[in-house]
Residue frames as a rotation matrix with the C-alpha (Angstrom) as fourth column:
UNK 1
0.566 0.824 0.000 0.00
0.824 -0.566 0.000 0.00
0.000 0.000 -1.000 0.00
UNK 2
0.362 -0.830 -0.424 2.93
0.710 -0.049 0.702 2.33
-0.604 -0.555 0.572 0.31
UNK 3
-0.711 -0.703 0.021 3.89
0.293 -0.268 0.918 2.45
-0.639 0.659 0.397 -2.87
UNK 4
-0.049 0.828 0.559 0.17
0.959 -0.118 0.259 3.24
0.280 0.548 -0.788 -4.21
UNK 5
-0.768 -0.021 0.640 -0.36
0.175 -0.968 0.179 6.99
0.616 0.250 0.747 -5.56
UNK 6
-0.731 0.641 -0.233 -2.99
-0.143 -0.478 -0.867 9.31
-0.667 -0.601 0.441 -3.44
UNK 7
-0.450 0.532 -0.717 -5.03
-0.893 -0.294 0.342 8.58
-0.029 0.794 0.607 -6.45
UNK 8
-0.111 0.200 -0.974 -5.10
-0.079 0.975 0.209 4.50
0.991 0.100 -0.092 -6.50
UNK 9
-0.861 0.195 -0.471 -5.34
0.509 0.308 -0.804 4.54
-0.012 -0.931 -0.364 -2.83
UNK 10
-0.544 0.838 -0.048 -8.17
-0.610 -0.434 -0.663 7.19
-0.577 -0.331 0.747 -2.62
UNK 11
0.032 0.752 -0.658 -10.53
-0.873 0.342 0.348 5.43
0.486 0.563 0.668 -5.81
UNK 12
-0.721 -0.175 -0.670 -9.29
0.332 0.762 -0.556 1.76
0.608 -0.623 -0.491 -3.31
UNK 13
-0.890 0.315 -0.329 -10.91
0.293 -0.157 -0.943 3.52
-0.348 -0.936 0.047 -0.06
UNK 14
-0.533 0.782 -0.322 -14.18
-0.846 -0.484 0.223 4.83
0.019 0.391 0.920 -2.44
UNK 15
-0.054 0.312 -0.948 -14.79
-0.257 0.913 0.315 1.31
0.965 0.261 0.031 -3.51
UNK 16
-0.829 -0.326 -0.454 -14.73
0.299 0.428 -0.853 0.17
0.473 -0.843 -0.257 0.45
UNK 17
-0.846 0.525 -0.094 -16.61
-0.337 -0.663 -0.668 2.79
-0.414 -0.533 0.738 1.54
UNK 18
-0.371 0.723 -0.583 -19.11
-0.911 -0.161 0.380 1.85
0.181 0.672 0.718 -1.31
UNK 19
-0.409 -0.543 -0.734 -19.19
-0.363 0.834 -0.415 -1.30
0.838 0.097 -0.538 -0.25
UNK 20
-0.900 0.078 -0.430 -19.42
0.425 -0.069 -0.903 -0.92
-0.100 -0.995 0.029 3.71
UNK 21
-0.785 0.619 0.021 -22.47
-0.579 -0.721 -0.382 1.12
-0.221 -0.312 0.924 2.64
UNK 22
-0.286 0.676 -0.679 -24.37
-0.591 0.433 0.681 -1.17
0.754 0.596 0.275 0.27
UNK 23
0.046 0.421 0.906 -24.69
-0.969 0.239 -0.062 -3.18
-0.243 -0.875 0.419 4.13
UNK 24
0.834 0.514 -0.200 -24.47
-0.551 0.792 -0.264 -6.75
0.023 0.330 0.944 2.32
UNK 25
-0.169 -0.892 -0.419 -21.32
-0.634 0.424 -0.647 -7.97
0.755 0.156 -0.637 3.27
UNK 26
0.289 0.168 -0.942 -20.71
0.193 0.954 0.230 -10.49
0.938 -0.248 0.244 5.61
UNK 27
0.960 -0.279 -0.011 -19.65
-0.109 -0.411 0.905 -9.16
-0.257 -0.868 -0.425 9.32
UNK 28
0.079 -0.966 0.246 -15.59
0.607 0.242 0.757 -10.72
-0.791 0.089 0.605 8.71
UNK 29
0.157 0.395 0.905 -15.55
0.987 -0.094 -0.130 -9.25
0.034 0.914 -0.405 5.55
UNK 30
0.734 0.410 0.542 -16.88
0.186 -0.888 0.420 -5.93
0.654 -0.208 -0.728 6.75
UNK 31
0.844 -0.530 -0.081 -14.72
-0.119 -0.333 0.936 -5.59
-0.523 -0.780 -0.344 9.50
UNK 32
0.135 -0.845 0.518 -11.40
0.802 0.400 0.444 -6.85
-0.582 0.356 0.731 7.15
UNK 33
0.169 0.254 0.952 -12.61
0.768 -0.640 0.034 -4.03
0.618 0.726 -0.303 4.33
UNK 34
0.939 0.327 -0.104 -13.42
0.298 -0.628 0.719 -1.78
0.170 -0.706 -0.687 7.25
UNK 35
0.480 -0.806 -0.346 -9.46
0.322 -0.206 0.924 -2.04
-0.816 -0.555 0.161 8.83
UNK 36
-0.088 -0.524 0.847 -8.38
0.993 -0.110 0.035 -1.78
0.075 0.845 0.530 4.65
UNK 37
0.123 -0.063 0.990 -9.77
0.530 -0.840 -0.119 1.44
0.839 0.540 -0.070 4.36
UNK 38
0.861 -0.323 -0.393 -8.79
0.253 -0.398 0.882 2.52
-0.442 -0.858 -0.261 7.62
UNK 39
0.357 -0.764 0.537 -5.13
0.604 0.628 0.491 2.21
-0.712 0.149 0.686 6.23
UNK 40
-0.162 0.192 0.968 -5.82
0.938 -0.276 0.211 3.28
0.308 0.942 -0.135 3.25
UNK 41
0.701 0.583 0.411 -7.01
0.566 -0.805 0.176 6.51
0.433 0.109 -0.895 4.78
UNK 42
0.721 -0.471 -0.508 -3.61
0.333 -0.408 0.850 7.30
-0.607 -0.782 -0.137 6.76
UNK 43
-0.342 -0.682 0.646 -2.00
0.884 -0.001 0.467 6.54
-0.318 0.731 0.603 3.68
UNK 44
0.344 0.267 0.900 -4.00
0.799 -0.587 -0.132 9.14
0.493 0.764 -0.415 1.65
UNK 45
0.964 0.211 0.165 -3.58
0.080 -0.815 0.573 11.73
0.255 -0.539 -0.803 4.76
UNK 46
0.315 -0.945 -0.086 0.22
0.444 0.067 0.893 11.03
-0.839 -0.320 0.441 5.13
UNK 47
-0.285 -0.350 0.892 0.88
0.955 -0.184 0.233 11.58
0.082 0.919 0.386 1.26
UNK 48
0.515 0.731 0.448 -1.32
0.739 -0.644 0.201 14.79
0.435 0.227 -0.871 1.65
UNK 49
0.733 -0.428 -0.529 0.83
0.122 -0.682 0.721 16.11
-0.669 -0.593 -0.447 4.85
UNK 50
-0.062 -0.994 0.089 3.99
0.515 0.044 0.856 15.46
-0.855 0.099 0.510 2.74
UNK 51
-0.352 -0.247 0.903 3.03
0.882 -0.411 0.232 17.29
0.314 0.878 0.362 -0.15
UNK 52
0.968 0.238 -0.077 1.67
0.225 -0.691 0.687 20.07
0.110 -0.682 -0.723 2.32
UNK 53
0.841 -0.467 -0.274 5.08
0.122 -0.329 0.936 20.22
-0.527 -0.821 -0.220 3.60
UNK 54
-0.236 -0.739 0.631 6.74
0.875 0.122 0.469 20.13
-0.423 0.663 0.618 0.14
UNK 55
0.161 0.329 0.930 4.71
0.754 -0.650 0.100 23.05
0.637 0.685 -0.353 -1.14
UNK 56
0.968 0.196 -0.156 5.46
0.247 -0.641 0.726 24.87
0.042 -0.742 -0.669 2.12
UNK 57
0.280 -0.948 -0.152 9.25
0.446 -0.012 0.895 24.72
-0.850 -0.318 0.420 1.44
UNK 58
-0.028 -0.320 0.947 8.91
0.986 -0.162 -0.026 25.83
0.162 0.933 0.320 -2.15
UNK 59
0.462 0.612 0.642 6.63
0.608 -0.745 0.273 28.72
0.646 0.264 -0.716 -1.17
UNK 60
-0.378 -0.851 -0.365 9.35
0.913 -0.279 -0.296 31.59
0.150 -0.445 0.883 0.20
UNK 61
0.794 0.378 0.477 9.28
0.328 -0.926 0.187 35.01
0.512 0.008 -0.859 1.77
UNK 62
0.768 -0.464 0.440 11.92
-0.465 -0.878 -0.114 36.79
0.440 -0.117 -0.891 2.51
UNK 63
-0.331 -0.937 -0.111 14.32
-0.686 0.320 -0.654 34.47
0.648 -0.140 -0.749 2.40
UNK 64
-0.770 0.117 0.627 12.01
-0.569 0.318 -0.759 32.64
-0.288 -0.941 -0.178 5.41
UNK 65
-0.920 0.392 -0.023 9.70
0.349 0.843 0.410 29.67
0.180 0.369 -0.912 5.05
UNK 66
-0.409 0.908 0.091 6.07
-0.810 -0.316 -0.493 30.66
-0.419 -0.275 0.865 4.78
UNK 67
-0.378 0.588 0.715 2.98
-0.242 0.683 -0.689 28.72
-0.894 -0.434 -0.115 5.94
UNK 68
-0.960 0.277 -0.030 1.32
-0.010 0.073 0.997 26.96
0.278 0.958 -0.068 2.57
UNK 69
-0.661 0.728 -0.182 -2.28
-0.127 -0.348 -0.929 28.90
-0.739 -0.591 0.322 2.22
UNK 70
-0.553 0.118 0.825 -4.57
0.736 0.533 0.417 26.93
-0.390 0.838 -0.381 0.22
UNK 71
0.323 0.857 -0.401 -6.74
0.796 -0.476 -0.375 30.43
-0.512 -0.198 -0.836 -0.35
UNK 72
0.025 -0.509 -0.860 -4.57
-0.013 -0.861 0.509 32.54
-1.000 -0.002 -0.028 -1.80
């Protein structure tokens, strides 16, 4: 799971979610799917901080790191 883009992990955790909703799994199942996209979601939110924290080093002021503001 690591090595899966923020893309192939997020459309992974959609399908789960879809899934977990339709109610028709089996309880084991559900709960296995359930811990995948668990995973799956730290992954997506880890990949997310690190490109947060790449766009915050690009983005300079005066010589001094400045906060990345997705508003601007």
């Amino acid at each position: 799971m690591s090595k899966q883009s923020f893309e192939e992990a997020l459309k992974e955790l959609e399908a789960i979610v879809s899934a977990l909703e339709d109610g028709e799994l089996p309880l084991e199942e559900a709960v296995k799917k359930y811990e995948t996209g668990r995973q799956l979601a730290e992954h997506c939110q880890k990949l997310l901080e690190d490109a947060e924290k790449v766009l915050t080093k690009v983005m300079v002021t005066n010589g001094e790191e400045a906060p990345f503001d997705s508003e601007e």
